[in-house]
Structures are given as C-alpha cells and as structure tokens.
N, C-alpha and C positions, 0 to 999 in steps of 0.2 A: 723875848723882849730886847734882852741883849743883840741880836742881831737885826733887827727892826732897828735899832738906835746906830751901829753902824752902819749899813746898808741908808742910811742916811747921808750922812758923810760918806760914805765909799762912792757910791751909783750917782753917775754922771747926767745932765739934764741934756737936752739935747744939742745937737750942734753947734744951731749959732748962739747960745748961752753964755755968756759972759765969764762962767764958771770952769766952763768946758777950756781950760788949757794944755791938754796933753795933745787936740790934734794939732797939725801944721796946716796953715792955712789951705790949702790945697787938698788934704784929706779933708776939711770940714766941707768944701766945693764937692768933693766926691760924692761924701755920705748924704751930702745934701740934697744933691741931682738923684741920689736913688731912694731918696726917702719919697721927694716927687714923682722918682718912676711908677715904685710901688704903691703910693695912695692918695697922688695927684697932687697938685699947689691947696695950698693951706685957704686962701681965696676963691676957690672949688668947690663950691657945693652942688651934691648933683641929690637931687631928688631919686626916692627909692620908685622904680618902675619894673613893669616887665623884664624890660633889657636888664639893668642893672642886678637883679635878682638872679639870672637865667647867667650873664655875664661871670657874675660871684660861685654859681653854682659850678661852672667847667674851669674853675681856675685848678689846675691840677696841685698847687701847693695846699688849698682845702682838702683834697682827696687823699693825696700823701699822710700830712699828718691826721687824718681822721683814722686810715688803715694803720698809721704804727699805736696811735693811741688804744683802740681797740683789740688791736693782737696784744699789745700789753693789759689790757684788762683782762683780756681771754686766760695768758697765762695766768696773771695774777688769780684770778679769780680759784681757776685748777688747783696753784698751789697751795693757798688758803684751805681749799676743801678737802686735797687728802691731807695736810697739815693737821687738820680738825678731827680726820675720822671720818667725815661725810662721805665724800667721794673714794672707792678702791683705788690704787694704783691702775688697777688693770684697765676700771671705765676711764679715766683718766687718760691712760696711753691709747685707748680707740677714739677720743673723740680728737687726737691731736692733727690726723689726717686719716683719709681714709684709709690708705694702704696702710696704716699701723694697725686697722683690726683684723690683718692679717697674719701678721708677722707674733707672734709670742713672744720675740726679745726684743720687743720696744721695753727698756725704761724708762721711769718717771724720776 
C-alpha cells in the first residue's frame, strides 16, 4: 500500500503532461516521435483486421519477450519443484537441455 501511495507521486505521466518537468524540451520531442513510432498518432485508430493481427504477430519484440518470460517460468517452475521435493535434482538437470541427460555432472 505504501508503495502504491508513492509510486504515485514518484511515476511520471506522459511527455507532454504539464507535470512532466525533468525532460528538456527537445527529449520530450524525442520521446514523443518514438512513442508515435512505436504505436502510431494518438488520432490513429486502425481497425483490428487480418493485416493487423498477422502484422502484430511477426513483430520480433512480441517473440523476444514471450521467449525470455517463458524460459523464466521454465526455470522458476524447476526450482519450485526440487525446492519442494517434487521434482529430483537429477530429472531436473535432463530436462534442462538435451545433452545434460548425458553428462552426470550437470548440477542443479
């Protein structure tokens, strides 16, 4: 709750925000141009279609953080389970890649 309350006052609104006084006019120009890079003029609205779907789907920054989120669940997951008891060390150290259920001195 305490941080909810400042994360209030701390976390800044957007660029051109009245509030917004730490950038220099020319970083708010910058941030601005790329906030329209990345998800078009604010007076933009595009209808959801084939294109735009199929377009959103090979944006490689979707793909990127989809693969780091999921390798961190992966491991999370692992460590959770021999943490518990559930899962051995040893299943643990084969399902990390394949060539570790070869090798004996994988650790966990």
């Amino acid at each position: 709750m305490i941080a909810a309350i400042a994360a209030y006052f701390v976390i800044v609104d957007f660029p051109a925000s009245k509030s917004n006084t730490f950038l220099t006019e020319d970083e708010r120009a910058f941030v601005q141009a790329r906030l329209i890079e990345d998800r078009g003029a604010e007076d933009e609205h595009v209808k959801i279609n084939a294109a735009v779907v199929l377009r959103t789907a090979m944006d490689w920054k979707i793909w990127s953080f989809s693969m780091m989120y999921f390798a961190g669940a992966r491991y999370d997951a692992q460590t959770l389970l021999v943490g518990a008891g559930t899962l051995t060390q040893s299943t643990a150290a084969s399902t990390l890649s394949p060539s570790s259920s070869q090798s004996s001195s994988v650790k966990v």
